[in-house]
C-alpha positions as CSV (number, residue, x, y, z in Angstrom):
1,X,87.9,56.8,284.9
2,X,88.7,56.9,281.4
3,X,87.3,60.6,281.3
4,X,89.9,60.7,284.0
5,X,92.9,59.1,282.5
6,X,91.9,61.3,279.1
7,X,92.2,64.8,281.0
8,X,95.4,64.0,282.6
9,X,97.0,63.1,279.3
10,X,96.1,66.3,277.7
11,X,97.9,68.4,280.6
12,X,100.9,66.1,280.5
13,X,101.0,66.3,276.4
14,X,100.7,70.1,276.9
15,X,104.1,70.2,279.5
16,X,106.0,68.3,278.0
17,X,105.4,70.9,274.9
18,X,106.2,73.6,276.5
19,X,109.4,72.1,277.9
20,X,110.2,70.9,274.3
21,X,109.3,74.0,272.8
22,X,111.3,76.4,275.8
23,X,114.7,73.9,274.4
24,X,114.0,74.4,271.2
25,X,116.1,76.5,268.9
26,X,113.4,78.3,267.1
27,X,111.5,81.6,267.9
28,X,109.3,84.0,266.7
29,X,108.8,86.9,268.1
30,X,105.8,89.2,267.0
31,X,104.8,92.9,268.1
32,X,101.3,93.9,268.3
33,X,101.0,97.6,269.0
34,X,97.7,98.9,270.4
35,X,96.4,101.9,268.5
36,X,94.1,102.6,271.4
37,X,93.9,106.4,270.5
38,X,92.7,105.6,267.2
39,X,89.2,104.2,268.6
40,X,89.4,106.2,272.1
41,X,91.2,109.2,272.2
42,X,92.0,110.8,274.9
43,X,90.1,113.1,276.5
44,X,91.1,116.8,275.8
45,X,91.0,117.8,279.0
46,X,90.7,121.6,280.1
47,X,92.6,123.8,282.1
48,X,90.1,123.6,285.0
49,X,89.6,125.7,287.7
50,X,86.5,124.1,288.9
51,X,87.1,120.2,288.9
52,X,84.7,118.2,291.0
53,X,87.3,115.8,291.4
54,X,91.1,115.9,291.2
55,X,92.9,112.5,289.6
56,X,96.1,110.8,291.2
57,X,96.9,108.1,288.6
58,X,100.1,106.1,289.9
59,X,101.7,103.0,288.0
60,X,102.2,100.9,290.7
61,X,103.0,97.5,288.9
62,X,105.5,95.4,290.1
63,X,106.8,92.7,287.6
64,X,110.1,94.3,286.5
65,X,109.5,94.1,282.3
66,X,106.2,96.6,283.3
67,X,108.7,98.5,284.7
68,X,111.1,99.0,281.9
69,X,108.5,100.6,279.6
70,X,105.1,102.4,281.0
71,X,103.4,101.3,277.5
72,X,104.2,97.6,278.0
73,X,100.9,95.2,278.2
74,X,102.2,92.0,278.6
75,X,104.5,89.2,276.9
76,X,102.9,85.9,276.2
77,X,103.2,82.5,274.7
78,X,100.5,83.2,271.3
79,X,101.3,79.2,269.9
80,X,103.8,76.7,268.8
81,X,104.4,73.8,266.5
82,X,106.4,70.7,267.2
83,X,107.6,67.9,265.4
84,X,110.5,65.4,266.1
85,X,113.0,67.8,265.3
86,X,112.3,70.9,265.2
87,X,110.2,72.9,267.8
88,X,109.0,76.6,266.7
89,X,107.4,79.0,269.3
90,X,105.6,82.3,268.3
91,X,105.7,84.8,271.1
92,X,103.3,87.9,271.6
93,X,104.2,91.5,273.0
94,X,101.8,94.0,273.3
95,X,102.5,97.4,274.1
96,X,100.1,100.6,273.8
97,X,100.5,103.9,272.2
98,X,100.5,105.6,275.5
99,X,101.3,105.1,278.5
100,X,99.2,102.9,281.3
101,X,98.2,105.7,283.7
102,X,97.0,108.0,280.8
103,X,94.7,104.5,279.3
104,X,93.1,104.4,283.4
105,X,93.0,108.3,283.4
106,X,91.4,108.8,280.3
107,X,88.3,106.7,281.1
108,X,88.5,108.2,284.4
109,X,87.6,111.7,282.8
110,X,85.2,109.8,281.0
111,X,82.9,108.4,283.0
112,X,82.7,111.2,285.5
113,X,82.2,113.6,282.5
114,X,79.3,111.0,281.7
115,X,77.9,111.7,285.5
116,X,78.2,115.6,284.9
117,X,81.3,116.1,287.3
118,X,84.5,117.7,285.5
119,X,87.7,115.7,286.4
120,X,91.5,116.8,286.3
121,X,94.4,115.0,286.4
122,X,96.4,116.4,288.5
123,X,99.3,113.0,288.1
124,X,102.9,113.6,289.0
125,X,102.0,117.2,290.5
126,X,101.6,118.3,294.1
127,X,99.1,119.7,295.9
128,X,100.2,123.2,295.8
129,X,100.6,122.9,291.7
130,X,97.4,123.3,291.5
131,X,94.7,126.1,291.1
132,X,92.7,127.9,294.6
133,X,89.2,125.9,293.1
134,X,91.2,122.1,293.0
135,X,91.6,122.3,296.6
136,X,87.8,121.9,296.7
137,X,87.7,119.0,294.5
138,X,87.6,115.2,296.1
139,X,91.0,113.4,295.8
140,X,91.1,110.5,293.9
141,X,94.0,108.5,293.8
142,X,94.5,105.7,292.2
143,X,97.2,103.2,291.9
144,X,97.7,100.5,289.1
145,X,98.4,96.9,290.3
146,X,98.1,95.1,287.2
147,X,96.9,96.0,282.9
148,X,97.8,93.2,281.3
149,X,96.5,91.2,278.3
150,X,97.8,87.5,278.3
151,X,96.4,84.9,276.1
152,X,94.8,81.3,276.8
153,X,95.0,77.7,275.7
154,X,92.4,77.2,272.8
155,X,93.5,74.4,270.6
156,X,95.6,71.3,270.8
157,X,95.8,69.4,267.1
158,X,97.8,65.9,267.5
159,X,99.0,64.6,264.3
160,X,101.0,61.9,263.8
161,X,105.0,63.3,263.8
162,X,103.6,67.3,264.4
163,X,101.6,68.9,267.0
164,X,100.2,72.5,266.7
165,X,99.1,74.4,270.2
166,X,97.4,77.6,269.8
167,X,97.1,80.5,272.5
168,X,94.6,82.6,270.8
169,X,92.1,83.4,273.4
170,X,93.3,86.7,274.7
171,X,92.0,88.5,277.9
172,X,92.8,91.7,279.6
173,X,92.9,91.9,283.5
174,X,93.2,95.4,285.3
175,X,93.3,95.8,289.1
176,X,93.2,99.1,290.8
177,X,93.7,100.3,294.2
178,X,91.6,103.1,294.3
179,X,91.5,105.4,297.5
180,X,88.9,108.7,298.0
181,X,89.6,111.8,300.0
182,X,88.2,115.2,301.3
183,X,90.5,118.5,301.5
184,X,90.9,118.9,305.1
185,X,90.8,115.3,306.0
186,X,93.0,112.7,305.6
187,X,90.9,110.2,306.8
188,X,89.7,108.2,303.3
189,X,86.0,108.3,302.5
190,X,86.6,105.2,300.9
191,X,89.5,102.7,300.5
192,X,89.5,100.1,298.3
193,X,90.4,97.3,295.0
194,X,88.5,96.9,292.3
195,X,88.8,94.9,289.0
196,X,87.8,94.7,285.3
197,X,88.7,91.8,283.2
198,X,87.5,91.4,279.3
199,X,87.9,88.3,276.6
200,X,88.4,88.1,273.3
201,X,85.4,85.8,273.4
202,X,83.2,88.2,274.1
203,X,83.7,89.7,270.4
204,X,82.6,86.5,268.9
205,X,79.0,87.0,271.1
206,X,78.2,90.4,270.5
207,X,76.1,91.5,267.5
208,X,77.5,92.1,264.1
209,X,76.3,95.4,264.0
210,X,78.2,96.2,267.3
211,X,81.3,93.7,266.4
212,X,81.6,95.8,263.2
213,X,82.7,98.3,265.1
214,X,85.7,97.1,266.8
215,X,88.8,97.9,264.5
216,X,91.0,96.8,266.7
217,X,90.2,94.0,269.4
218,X,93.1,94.5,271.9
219,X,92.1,98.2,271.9
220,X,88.3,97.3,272.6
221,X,89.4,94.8,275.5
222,X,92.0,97.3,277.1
223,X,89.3,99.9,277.4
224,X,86.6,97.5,278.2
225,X,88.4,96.3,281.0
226,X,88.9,99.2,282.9
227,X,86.0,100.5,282.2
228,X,84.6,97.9,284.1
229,X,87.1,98.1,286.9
230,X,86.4,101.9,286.8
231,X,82.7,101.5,287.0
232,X,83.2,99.0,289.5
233,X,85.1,102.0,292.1
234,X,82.0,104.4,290.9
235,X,79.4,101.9,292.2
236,X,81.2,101.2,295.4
237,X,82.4,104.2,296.5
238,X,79.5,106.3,295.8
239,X,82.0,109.2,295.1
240,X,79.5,110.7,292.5
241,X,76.6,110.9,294.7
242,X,79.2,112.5,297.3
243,X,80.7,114.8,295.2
244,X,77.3,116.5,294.2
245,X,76.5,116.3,297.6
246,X,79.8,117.8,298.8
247,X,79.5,120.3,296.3
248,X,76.1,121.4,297.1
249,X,76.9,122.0,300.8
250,X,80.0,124.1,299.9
251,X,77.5,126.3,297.5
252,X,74.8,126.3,300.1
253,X,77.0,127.6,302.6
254,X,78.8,130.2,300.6
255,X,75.3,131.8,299.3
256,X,74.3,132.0,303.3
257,X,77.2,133.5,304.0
258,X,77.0,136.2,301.1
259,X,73.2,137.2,301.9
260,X,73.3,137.1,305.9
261,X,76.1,139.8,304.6
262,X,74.2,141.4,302.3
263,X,71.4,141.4,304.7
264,X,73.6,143.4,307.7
265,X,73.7,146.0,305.0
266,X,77.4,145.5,303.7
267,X,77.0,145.2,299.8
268,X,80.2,145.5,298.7
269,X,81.3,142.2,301.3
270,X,78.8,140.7,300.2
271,X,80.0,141.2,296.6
272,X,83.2,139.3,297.7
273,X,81.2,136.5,299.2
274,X,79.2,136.0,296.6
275,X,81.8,135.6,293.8
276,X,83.2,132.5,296.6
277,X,79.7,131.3,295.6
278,X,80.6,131.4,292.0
279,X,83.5,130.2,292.3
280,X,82.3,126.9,293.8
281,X,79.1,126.4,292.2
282,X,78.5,123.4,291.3
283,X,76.9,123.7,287.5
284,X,75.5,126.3,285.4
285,X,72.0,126.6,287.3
286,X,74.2,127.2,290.2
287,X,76.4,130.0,288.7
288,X,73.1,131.6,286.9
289,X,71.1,131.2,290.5
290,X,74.6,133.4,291.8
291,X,74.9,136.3,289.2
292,X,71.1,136.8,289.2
293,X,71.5,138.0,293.2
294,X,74.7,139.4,292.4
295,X,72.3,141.6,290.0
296,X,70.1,142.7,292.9
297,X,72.9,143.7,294.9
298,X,74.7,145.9,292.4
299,X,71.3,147.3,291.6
300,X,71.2,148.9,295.1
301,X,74.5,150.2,294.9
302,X,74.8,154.2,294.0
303,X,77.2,153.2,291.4
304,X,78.7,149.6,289.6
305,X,81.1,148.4,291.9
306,X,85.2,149.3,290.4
307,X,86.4,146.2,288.4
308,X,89.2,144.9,290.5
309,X,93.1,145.0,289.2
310,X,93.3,141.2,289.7
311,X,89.8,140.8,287.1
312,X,90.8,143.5,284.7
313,X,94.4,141.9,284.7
314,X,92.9,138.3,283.7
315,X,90.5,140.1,280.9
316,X,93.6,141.6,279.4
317,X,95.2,138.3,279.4
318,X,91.9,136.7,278.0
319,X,91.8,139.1,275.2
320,X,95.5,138.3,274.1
321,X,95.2,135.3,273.9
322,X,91.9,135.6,271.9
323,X,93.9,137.3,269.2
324,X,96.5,134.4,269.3
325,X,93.2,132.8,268.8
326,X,93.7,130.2,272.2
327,X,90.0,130.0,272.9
328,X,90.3,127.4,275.4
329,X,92.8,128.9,277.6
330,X,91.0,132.6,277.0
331,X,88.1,131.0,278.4
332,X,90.2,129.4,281.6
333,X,91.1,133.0,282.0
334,X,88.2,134.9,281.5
335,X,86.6,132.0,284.4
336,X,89.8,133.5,286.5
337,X,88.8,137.0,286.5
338,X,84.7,136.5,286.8
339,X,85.7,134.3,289.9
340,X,87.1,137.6,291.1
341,X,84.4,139.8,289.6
342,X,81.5,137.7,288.8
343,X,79.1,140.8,288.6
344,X,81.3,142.2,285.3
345,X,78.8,141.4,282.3
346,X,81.1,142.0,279.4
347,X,83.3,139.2,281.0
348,X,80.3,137.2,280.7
349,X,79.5,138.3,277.5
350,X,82.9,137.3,276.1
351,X,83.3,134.1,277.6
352,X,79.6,133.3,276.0
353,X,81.1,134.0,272.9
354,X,84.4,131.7,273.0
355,X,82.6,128.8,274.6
356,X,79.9,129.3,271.2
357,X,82.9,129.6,269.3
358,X,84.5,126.0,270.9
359,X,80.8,124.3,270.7
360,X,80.1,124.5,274.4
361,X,77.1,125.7,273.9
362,X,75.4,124.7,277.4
363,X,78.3,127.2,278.7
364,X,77.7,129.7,276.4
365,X,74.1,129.7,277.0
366,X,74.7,129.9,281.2
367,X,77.0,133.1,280.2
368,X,74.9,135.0,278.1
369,X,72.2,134.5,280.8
370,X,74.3,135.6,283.2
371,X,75.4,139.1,281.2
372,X,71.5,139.6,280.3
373,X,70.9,139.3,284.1
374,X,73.5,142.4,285.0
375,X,73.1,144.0,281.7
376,X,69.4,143.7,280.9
377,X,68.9,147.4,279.7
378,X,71.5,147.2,277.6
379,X,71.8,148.2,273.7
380,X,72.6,144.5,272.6
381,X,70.4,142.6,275.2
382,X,68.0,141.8,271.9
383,X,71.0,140.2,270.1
384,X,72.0,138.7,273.1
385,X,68.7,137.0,273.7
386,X,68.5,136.0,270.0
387,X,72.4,134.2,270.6
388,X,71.2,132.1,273.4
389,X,67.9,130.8,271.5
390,X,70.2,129.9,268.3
391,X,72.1,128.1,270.8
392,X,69.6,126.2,272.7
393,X,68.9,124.7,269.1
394,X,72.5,123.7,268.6
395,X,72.8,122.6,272.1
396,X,69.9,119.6,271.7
């Protein structure tokens, strides 16, 4: 009973603060500003024409101070000390150094980047703003419901005219309502919410070696926290596993198409059909397993196919901006006119080069591989074959 009568005593002393403190006249107001980029930056994300998946990130939240400002985290009560006269309170706003939708978006990209699948936010645009190999992607779209950190009663010290009460256990809570579609079908493959929710607490438990490298402990909850909630959609909705699997069947059924073509005798169709095969290949064993029959083909051909106007006009673009030195967007382009022409080996060649150049050596590697395969006689094929083993070091 006395346990009781103790507990109850504690909660009233704790209201009847807060009412004291809410009359009071004084205030403190602190800002804490997040530097989240500083320990997770943001993902430099690609112009790409092959996502796996395309991102929808909304902010959805509804309290109206979450409204007012997109990098707003929360407002809470941090502690306050009372005495007979005078009440203080010490408020806490947090706020981030981006916005909400890009924190959920970047470890979006992240984690299916970690499962091999390239992702593209596509947020604020419409379908139609996008690129002919997006509309193959899944549709993931996403809608905030809540990113907030708030903080918890941790201390009550009763002296005899003063009491201190300290809120200095933060958390952050993130909800998401997460939905996943197929083009062509507006039916969901899976519907659903999902949440993450990290402590401050948690710091105090983890090893020193690992706790030494938190700089910033809002930052480390804020990403842990979705993060969670993230990997929390991945596991439920299985939108990995049926995005390769998706992808897969799209490939399978492009390279049937192309070689019952090739097979009625129509090379040059089958040419076509095959760079659809490219185009939606699904990784670089993919792409190789599609120039090295695009090889064959153009072997049996009396002469190398023509390059078409829409390639040769992308590999002029590619090599402007080369000389502006825009490596990533040369290689977006050079992708754009190999898609058209995926059996032109100094497109290959040059992308291998840029993608070396940018430290994507797995792409570089698929590339050269891919000119060696239509351009295996020629003069530089040693050098080329010497690039790809230097980068198969620098690839490890």
């Amino acid at each position: 009973m006395s346990d009781k009568k103790g507990s109850n005593s504690y909660a009233t002393t704790v209201v009847i603060l807060l009412l004291w403190t809410m009359a009071g006249t004084g205030c403190e107001t602190v800002h804490y500003p997040i530097a989240y980029a500083k320990d997770y930056p943001s993902v430099q994300q690609r112009n790409l024409d092959k996502p796996a998946v395309v991102l929808q990130v909304e902010d959805a939240i509804p309290e109206e101070e979450f409204k007012k400002a997109q990098d707003f985290l929360g407002e809470d009560t941090q502690s306050f000390l009372w005495d007979i006269f005078f009440p203080v309170t010490k408020t806490a706003i947090y706020s981030a150094d981006q916005p909400r939708n890009q924190l959920v978006s970047a470890v979006l990209q992240e984690q299916f980047s970690a499962a091999g699948l390239p992702a593209l936010d596509l947020s604020g645009q419409k379908p139609g703003q996008f690129g002919e190999g997006a509309r193959e992607a899944l549709s993931l779209s996403v809608r905030i419901k809540k990113l907030k950190v708030s903080t918890s009663l941790s201390t009550l010290v009763p002296l005899l005219i003063v009491t201190f009460v300290r809120f200095d256990d933060e958390q952050v809570d993130v909800v998401l309502d997460c939905q996943v579609t197929q083009p062509g079908n507006p039916t969901p493959l899976w519907k659903g919410t999902v949440s993450g929710k990290a402590e401050s607490e948690e710091l105090k438990k983890m090893e020193r070696t690992a706790r030494a490298k938190v700089n910033d402990s809002n930052a480390w909850m804020v990403h842990e926290a979705i993060d969670r909630a993230v990997r929390d959609f991945v596991n439920q909705s299985q939108v990995v596993q049926v995005s390769v699997r998706l992808r897969n069947e799209t490939f399978a059924k492009a390279m049937k198409t192309a070689q019952d073509t090739e097979a009625g005798g129509n090379l040059r169709a089958a040419l076509s059909q095959y760079g659809r095969a490219y185009r939606v290949a699904g990784d670089g064993k993919q792409s190789l397993a599609v120039i090295q029959t695009v090889a064959e083909a153009v072997r049996k051909l009396p002469n190398r196919p023509e390059l078409p106007e829409d390639a040769r006009r992308y590999g002029v673009q590619a090599a402007s901006l080369v000389q502006n030195k825009k490596y990533t967007e040369a290689i977006s382009t050079y992708d754009q006119a190999l898609d058209v022409a995926p059996w032109w080996p100094e497109g290959h060649f040059n992308r291998a080069l840029l993608a070396a150049q940018e430290s994507r050596f797995a792409e570089a590697i698929t590339s050269m591989k891919s000119y060696l395969a239509l351009a295996a006689n020629g003069s530089d094929a040693r050098a080329a074959q010497d690039k790809v083993y230097e980068w198969e070091l620098k690839a490890k």
